[in-house]
C-alpha positions as CSV (number, residue, x, y, z in Angstrom):
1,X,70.1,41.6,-4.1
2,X,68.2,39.1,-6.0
3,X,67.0,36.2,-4.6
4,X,66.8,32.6,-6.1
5,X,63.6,31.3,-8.5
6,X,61.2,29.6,-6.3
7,X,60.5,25.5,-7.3
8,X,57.3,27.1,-8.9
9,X,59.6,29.1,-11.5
10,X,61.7,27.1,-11.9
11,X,59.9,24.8,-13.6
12,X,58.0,27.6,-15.4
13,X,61.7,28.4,-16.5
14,X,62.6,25.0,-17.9
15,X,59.5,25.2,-19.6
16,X,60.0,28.3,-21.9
17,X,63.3,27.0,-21.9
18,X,62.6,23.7,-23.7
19,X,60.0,25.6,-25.8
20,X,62.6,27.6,-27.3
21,X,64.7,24.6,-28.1
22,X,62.0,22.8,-29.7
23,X,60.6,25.5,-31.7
24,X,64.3,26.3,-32.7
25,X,65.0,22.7,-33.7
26,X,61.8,22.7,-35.7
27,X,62.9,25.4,-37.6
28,X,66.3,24.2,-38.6
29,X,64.5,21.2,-39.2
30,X,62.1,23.1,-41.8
31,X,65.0,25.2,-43.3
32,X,67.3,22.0,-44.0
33,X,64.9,19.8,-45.2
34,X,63.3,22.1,-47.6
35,X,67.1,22.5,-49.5
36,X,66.8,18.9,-50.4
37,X,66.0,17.5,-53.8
38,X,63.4,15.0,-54.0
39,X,64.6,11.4,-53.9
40,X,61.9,9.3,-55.4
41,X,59.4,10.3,-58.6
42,X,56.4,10.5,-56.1
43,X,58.2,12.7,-53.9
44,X,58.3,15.1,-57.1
45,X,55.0,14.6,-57.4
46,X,53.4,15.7,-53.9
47,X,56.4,18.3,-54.0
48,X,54.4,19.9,-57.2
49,X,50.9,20.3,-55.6
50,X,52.6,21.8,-52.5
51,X,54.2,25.0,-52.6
52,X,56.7,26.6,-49.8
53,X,54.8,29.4,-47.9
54,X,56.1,32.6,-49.0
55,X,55.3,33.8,-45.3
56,X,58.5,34.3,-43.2
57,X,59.1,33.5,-39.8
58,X,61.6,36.6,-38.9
59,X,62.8,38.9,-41.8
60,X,64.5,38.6,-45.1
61,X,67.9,39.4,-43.1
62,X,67.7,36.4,-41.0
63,X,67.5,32.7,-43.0
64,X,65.0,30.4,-40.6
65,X,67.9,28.1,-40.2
66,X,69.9,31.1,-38.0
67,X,66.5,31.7,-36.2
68,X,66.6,28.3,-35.3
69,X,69.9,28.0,-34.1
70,X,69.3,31.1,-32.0
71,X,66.1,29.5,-30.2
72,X,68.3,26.7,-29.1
73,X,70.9,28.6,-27.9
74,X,68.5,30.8,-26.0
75,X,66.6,27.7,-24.2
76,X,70.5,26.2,-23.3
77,X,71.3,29.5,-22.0
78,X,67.6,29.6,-19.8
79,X,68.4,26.3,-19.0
80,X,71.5,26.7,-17.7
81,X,71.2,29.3,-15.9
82,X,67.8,27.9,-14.5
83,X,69.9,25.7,-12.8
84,X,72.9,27.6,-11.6
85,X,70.4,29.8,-9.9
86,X,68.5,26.9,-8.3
87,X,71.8,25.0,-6.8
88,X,72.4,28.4,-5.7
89,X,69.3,28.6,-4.2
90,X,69.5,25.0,-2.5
């Protein structure tokens, strides 16, 4: 039988788990915002001297959006059960 996460892991837990969040809302972030047209003349401008990295993230097979969407579900899922097993615990 397995027992409970301590307090100590628990946080250690939430942690990764809001680190995958994050770094899965920064890359849907990245993916959406990089579809957009510019709006303004100077955005075309500073869009010209900057070119999108060709270096990917994950592979060819999975668009960074996706990625992203599967980090935040990853951290919900640590998060939530994070805390099932803590009330459990308490």
């Amino acid at each position: 039988m397995t027992r409970p996460p301590s307090p100590r892991s628990t946080v250690v837990l939430y942690t990764v788990s809001a680190t995958c969040a994050a770094l899965g809302a920064l890359l849907w972030i990245r993916d959406r915002a990089a579809d957009t047209p510019p709006r303004v003349y100077g955005d075309v401008l500073v869009a010209e001297g900057h070119t999108r990295s060709a270096w990917r993230i994950w592979s060819q097979a999975v668009t960074e959006e996706r990625l992203g969407l599967y980090l935040v579900a990853a951290g919900l899922a640590l998060a939530i059960a994070t805390r099932v097993l803590s009330a459990r615990r308490d």
